[in-house]
BADRENNU-441431 format. One line per field, with one value per residue: y negated, x, z negated of N, C-alpha, C in turn; residue number from 1; chain. Coordinates in nm, 3 decimals, padded with zeros to 5 digits. Each point is the difference from the previous one (the first is absolute). Example, Ala and Ser with C-alpha at 12.3 -4.5 7.8 and 13.67 -1.06 7.14 Angstrom:
! residues 2
n.v	(00.569/-00.105);
n.u	(01.319/-00.035);
n.w	(-00.780/00.072);
ca.v	(-00.119/-00.119);
ca.u	(-00.089/00.082);
ca.w	(00.000/-00.006);
c.v	(-00.120/-00.109);
c.u	(00.090/-00.077);
c.w	(00.000/-00.073);
num	(1/2);
cadena	(A/A);
END
This chain:
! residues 219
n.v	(-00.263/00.001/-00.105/-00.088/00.012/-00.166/00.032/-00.094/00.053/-00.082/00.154/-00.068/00.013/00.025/-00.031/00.134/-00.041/00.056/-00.065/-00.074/00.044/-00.135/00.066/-00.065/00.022/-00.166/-00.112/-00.039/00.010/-00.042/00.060/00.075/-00.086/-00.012/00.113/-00.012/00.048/00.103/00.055/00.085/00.114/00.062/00.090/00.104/00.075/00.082/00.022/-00.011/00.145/00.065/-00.156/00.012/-00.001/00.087/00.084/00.013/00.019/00.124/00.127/00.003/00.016/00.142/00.004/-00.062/00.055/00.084/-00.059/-00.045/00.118/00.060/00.095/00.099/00.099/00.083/00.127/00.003/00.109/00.000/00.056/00.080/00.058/-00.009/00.004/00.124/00.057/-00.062/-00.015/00.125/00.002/00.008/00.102/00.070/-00.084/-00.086/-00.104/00.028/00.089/00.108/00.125/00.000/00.016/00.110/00.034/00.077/-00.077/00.142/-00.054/-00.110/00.056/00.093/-00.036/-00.106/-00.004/00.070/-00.092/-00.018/00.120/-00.049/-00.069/-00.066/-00.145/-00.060/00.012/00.090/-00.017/-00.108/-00.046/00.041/00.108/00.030/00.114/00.113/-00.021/00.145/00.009/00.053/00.165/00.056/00.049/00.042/00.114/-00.034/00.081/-00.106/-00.129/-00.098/00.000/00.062/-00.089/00.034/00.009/-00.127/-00.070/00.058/-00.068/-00.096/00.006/00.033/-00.067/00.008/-00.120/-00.009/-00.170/-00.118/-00.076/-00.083/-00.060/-00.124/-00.010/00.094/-00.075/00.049/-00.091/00.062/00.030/-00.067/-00.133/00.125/00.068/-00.138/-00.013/00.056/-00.050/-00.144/00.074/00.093/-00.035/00.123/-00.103/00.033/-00.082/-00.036/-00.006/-00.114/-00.045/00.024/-00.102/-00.063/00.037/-00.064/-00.105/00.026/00.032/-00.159/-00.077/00.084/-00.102/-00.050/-00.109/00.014/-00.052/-00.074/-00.068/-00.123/-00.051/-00.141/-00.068/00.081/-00.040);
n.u	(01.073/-00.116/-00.015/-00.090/-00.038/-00.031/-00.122/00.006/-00.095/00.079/00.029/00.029/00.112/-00.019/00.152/-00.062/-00.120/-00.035/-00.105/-00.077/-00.094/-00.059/-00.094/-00.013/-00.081/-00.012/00.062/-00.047/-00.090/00.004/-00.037/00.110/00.090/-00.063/-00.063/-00.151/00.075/-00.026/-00.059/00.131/-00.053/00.087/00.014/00.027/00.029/00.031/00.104/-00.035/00.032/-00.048/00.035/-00.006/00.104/-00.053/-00.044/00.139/00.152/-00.080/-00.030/00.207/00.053/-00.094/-00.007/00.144/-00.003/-00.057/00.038/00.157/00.014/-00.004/00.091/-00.031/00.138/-00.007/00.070/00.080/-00.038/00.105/00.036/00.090/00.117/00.019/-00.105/00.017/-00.079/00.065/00.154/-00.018/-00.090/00.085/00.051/-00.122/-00.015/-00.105/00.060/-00.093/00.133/-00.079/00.102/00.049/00.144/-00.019/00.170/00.076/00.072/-00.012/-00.132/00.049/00.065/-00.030/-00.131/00.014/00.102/-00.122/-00.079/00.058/-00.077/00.031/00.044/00.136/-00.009/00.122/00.040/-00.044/00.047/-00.003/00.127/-00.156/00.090/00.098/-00.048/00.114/00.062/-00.023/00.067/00.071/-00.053/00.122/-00.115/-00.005/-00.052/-00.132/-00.073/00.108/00.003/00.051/00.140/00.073/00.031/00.109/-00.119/-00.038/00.058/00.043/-00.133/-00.023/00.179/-00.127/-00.116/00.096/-00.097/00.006/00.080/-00.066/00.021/-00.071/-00.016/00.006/-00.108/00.017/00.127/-00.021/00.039/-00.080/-00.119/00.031/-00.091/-00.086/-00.003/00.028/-00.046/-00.110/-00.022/-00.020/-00.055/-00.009/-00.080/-00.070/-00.116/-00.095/-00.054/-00.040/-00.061/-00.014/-00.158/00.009/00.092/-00.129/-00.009/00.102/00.010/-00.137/00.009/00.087/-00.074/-00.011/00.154/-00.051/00.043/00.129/-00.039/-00.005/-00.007/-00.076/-00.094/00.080/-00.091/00.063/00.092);
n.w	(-00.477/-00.052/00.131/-00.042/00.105/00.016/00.089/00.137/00.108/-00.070/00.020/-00.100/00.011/-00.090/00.087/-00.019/00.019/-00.074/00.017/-00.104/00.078/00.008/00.088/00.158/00.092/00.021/00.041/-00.117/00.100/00.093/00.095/-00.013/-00.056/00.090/-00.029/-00.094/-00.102/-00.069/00.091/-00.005/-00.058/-00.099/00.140/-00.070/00.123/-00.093/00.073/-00.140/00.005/-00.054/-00.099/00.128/00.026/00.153/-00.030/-00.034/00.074/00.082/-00.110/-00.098/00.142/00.067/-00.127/00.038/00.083/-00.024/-00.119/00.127/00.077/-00.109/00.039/00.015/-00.038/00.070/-00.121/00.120/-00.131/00.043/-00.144/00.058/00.014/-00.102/-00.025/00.026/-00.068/-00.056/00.059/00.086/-00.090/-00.052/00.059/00.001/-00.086/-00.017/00.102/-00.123/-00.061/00.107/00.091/-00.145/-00.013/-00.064/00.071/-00.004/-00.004/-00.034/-00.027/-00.059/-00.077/-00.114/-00.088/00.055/-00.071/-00.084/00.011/00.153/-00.031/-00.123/00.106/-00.113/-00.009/00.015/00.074/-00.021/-00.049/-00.122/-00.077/-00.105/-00.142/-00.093/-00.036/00.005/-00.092/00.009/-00.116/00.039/-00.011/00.005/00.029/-00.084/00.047/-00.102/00.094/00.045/-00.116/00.083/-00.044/00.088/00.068/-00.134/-00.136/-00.004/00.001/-00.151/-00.072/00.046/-00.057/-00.162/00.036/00.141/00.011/-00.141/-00.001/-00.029/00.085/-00.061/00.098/00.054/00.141/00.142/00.004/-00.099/-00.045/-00.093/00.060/00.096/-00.073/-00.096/00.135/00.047/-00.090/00.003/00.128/-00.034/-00.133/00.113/00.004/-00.051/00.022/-00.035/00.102/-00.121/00.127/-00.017/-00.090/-00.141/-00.051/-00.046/00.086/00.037/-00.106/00.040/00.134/-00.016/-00.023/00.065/00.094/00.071/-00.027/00.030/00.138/00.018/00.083/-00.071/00.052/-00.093/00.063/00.106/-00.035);
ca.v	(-00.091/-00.061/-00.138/-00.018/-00.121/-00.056/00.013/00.002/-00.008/00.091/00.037/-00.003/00.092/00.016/00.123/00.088/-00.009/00.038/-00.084/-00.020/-00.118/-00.033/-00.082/-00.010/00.088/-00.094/-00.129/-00.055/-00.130/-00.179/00.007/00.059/-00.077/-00.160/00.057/00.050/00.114/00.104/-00.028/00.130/00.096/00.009/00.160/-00.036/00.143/00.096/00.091/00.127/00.028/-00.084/00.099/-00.046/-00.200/-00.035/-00.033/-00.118/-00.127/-00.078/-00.048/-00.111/-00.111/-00.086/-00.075/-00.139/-00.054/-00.014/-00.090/-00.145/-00.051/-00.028/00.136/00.089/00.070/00.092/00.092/00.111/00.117/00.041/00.059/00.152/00.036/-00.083/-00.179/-00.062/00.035/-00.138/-00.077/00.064/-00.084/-00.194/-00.079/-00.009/-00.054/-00.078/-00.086/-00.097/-00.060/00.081/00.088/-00.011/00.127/00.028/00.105/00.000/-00.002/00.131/00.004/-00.135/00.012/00.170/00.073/-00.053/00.046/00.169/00.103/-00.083/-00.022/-00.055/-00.096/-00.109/-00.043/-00.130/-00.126/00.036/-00.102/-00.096/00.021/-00.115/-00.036/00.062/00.057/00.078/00.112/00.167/00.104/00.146/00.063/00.160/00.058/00.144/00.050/00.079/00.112/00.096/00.046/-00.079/-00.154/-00.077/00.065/00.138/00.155/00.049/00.032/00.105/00.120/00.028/00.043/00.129/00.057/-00.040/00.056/00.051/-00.100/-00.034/-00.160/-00.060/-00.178/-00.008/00.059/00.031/-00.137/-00.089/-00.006/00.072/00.151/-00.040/-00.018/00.107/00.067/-00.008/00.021/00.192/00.067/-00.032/00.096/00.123/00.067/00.013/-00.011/00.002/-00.128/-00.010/-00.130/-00.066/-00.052/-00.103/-00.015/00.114/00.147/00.076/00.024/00.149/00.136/00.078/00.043/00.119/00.171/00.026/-00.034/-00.043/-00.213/-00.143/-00.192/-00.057/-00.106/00.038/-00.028/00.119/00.051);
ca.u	(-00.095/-00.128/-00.049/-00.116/-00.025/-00.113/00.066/-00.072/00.026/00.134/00.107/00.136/00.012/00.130/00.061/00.087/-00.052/-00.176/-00.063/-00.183/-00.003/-00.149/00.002/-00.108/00.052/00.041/-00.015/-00.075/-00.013/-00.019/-00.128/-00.049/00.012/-00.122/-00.095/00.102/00.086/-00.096/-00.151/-00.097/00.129/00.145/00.013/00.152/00.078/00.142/00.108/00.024/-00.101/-00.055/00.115/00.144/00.024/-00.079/-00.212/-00.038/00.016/-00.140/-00.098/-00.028/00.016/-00.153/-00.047/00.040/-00.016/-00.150/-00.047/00.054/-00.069/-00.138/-00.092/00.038/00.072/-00.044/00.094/00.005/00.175/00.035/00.125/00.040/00.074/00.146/-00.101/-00.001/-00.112/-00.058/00.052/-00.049/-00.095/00.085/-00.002/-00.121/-00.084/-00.066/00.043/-00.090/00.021/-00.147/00.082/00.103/00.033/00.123/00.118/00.145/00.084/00.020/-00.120/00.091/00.116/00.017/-00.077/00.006/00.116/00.042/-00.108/-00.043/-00.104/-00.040/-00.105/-00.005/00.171/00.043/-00.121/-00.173/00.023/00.015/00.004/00.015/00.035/00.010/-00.107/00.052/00.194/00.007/00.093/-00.030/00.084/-00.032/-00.015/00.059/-00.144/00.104/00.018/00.134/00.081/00.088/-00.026/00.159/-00.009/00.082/-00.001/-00.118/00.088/00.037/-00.085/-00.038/00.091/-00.009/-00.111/-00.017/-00.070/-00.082/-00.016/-00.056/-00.014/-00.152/-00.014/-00.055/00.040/00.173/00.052/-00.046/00.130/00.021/00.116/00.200/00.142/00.008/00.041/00.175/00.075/-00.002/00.117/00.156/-00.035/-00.013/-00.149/-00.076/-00.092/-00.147/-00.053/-00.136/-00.052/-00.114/-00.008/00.042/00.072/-00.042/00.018/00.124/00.038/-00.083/00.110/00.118/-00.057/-00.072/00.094/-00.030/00.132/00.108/00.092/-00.060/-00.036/-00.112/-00.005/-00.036/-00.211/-00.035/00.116);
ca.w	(-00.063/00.085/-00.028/00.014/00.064/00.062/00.161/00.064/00.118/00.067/-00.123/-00.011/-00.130/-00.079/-00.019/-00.141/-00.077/00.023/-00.056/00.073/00.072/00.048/00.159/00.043/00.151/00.122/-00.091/-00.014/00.079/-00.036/-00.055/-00.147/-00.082/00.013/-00.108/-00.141/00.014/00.063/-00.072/-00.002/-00.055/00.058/-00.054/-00.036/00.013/-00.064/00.035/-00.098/-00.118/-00.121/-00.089/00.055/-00.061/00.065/-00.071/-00.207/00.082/00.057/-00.088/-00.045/00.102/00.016/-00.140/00.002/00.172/00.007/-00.041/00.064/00.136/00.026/00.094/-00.074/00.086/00.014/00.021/00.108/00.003/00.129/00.014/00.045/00.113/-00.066/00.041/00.223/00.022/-00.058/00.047/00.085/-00.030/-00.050/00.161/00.065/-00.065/00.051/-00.054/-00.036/-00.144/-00.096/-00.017/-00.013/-00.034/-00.148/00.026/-00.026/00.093/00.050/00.026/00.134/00.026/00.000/00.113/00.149/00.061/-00.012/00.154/00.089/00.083/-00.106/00.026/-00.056/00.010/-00.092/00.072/-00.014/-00.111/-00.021/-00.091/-00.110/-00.067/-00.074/-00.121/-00.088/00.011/-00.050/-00.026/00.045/-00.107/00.019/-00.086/00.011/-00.116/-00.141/00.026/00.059/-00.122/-00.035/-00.082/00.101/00.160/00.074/-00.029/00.129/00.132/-00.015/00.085/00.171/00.102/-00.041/00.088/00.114/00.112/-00.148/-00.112/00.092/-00.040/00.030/00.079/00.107/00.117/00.073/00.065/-00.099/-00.130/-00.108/00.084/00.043/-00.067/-00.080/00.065/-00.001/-00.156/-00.035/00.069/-00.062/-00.137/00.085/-00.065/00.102/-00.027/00.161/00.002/00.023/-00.040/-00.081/00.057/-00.094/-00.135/-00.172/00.066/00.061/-00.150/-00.083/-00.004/-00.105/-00.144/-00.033/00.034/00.156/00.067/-00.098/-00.024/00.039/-00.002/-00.012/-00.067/-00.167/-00.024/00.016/-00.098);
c.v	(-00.042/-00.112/00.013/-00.143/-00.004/00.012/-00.016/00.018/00.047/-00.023/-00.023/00.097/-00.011/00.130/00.064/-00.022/00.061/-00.094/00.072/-00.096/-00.035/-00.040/00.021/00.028/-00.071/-00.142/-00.039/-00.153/-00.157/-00.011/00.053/-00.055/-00.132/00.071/-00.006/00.135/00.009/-00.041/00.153/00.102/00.019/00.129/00.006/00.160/00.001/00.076/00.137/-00.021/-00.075/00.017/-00.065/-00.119/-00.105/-00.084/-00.061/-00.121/-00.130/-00.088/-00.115/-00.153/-00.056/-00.027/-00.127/-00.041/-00.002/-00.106/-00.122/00.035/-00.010/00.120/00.148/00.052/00.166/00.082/00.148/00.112/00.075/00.122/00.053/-00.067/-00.131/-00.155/-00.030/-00.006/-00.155/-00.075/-00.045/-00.109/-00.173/-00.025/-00.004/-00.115/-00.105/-00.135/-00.116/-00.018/00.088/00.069/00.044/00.141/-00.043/00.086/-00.003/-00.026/00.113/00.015/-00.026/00.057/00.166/00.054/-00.038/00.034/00.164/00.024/-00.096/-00.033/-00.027/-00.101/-00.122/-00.031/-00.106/-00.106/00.001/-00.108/-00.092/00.022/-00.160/-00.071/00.099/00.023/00.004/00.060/00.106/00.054/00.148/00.079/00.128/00.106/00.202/00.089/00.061/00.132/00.083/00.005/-00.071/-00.150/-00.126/00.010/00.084/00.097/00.017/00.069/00.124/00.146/-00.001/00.037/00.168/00.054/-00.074/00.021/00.030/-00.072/-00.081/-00.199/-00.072/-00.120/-00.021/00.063/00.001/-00.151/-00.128/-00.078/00.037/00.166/-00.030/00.020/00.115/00.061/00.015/-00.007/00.107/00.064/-00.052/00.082/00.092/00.069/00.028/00.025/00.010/-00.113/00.013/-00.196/-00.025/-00.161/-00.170/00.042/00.111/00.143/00.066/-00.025/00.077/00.086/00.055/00.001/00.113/00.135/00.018/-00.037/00.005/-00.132/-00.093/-00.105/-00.002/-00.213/-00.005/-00.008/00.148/00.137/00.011);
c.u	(-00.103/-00.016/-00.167/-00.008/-00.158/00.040/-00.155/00.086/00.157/00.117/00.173/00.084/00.183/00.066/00.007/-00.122/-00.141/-00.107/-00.154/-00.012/-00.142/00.039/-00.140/00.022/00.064/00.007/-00.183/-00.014/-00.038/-00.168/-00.094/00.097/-00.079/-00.093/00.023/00.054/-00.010/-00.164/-00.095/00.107/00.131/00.029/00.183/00.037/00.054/00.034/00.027/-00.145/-00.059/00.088/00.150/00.083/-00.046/-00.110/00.022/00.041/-00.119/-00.083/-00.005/00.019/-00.143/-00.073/-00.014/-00.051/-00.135/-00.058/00.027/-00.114/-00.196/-00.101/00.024/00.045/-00.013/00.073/-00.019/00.094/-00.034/00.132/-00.004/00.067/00.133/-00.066/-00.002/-00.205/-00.084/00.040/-00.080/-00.150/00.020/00.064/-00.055/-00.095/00.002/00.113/-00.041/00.031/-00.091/00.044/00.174/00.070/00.107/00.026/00.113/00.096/00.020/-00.064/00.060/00.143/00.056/-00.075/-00.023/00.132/00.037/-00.118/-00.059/-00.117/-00.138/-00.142/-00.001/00.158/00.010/-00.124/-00.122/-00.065/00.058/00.017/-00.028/00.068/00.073/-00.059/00.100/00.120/-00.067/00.090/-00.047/00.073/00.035/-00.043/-00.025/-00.114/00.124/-00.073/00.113/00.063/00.135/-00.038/00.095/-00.019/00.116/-00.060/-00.142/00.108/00.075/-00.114/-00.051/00.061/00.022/-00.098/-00.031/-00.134/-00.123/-00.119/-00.108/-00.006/-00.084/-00.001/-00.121/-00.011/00.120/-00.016/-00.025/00.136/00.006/00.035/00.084/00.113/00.004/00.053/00.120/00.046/00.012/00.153/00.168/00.025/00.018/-00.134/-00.070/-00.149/-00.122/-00.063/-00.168/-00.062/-00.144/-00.027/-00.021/00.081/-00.047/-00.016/00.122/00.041/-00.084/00.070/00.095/-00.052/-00.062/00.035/-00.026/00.099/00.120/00.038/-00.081/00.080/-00.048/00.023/-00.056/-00.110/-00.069/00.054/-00.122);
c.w	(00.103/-00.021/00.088/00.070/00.081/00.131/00.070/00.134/00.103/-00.133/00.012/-00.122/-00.049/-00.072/-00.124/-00.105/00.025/-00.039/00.044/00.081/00.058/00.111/00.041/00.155/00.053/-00.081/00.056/00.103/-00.079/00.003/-00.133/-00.081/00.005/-00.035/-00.127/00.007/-00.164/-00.011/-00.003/-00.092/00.103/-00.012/-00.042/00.018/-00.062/00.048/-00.084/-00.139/-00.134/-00.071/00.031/00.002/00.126/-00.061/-00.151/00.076/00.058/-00.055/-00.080/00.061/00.017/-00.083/-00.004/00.154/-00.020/-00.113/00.028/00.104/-00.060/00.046/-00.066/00.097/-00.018/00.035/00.040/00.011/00.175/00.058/00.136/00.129/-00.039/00.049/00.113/-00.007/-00.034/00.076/00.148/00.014/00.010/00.136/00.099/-00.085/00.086/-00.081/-00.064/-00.188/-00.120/-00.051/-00.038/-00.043/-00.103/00.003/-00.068/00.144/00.073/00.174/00.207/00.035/00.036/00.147/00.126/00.078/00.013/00.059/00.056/00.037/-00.099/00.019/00.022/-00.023/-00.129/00.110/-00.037/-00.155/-00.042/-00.176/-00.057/-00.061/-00.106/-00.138/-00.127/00.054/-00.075/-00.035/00.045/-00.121/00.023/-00.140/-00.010/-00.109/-00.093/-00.005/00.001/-00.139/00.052/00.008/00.091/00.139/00.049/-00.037/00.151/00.173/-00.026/00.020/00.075/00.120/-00.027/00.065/00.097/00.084/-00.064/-00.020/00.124/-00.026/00.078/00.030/00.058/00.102/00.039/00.041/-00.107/-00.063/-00.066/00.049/00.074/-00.126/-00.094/00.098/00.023/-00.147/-00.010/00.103/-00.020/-00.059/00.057/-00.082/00.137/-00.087/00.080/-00.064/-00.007/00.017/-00.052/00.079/-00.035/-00.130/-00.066/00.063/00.004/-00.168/-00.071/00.066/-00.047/-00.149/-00.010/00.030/00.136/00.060/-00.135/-00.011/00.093/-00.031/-00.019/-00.049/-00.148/00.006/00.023/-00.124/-00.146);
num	(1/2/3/4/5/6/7/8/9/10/11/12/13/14/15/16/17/18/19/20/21/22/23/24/25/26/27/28/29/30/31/32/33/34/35/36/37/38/39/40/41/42/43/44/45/46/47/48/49/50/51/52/53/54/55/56/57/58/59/60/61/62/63/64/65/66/67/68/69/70/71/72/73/74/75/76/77/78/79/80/81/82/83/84/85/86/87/88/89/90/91/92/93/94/95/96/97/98/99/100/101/102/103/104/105/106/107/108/109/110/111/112/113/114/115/116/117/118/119/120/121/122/123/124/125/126/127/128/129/130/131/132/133/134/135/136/137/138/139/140/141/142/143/144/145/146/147/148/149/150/151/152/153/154/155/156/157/158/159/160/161/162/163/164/165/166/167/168/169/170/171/172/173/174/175/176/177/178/179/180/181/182/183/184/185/186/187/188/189/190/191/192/193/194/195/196/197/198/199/200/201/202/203/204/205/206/207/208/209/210/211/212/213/214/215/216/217/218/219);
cadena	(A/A/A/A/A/A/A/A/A/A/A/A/A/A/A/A/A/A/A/A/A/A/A/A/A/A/A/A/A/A/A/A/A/A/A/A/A/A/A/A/A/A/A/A/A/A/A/A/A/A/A/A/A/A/A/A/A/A/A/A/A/A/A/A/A/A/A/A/A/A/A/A/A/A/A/A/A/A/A/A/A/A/A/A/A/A/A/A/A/A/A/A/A/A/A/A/A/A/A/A/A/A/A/A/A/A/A/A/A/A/A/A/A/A/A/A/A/A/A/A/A/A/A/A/A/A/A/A/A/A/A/A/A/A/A/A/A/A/A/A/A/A/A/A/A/A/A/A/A/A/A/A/A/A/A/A/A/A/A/A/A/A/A/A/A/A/A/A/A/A/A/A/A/A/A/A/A/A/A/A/A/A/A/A/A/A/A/A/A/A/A/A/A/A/A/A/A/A/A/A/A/A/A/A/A/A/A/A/A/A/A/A/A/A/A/A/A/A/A);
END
């Protein structure tokens, strides 16, 4: 399950769960809370594509933020490299409240620990607040003609090496955790990634891939 959370400056996180999440590079100073706040647009990174429970998440969060604060907020799709590419941005930002990001927990947790040299840590940020809990779903193309996850595990243990399953980038949660499912299963599948939601579920909708995760907004 995905949870969606508000985040500035330095990130905290909770076990077992995926969430969105808004942050900003560094806490915001005292000098810049003795300003008004905001008195100019608010850029808002997305971590994933259009479409994704990233960007409906965003969207319908800054609807409401932008009519309390008064400013219009300004949405930024940023996919590629499992949100290290956005993230990457949000901890270099200027600590001033302008610049915020909307991730999945993945973003902080998968990918910083499966490639070091990433850029960016749990420190590099500051978590807001929580957005949204995500049900996630596995889902399967009806290309293949079943309807169970034994008759799927029954043919794919018929065409080894055949069949193909669609995620996120390598180090992502959603490819970890399909990866290690597929292999509990003894499947052997080739990994295609993507670079948002509605991508890696048009693949299996169209037969490119046989299975996916996906979150239900992307679903």
């Amino acid at each position: 399950m995905s949870k969606a959370t508000l985040a500035e400056g330095r990130m905290t996180t909770m076990p077992g769960l995926r969430r969105l999440l808004i942050l900003t590079g560094l806490l915001i100073t005292d000098a810049a809370h003795a300003q008004k706040y905001p008195s100019q647009p608010i850029q808002v990174l997305v971590a994933n594509g259009p479409g994704s429970a990233s960007d409906v998440g965003t969207r319908i969060v800054l609807n409401k933020m932008a009519t309390s604060l008064g400013e219009p907020a300004v949405i930024i799709n940023r996919p590629g490299a499992g949100g290290a590419l956005a993230a990457q941005a949000i901890a270099k930002a200027a600590p001033d409240g302008y610049m915020l990001l909307m991730a999945t927990d993945s973003t902080f947790t998968a990918v910083p620990l499966t490639n070091q040299s990433v850029g960016y840590d749990l420190n590099s940020v500051t978590t807001i607040g929580a957005i949204a809990e995500i049900p996630s779903s596995l889902l399967v193309s009806a290309t293949l003609n079943v309807k169970t996850l034994d008759e799927f595990v029954t043919l794919a243990k018929a065409r080894p090496g055949q069949l193909n399953y669609s995620t996120f980038e390598n180090g992502s949660v959603s490819q970890l955790w399909l990866d290690w499912f597929l292999k509990r299963l003894g499947l052997q599948l080739q990994h295609i990634p993507y670079k948002s939601g509605p991508e890696l579920v048009t693949a299996v909708a169209t037969g490119v891939a046989a299975i996916t995760t996906s979150s239900l907004p992307s679903s």
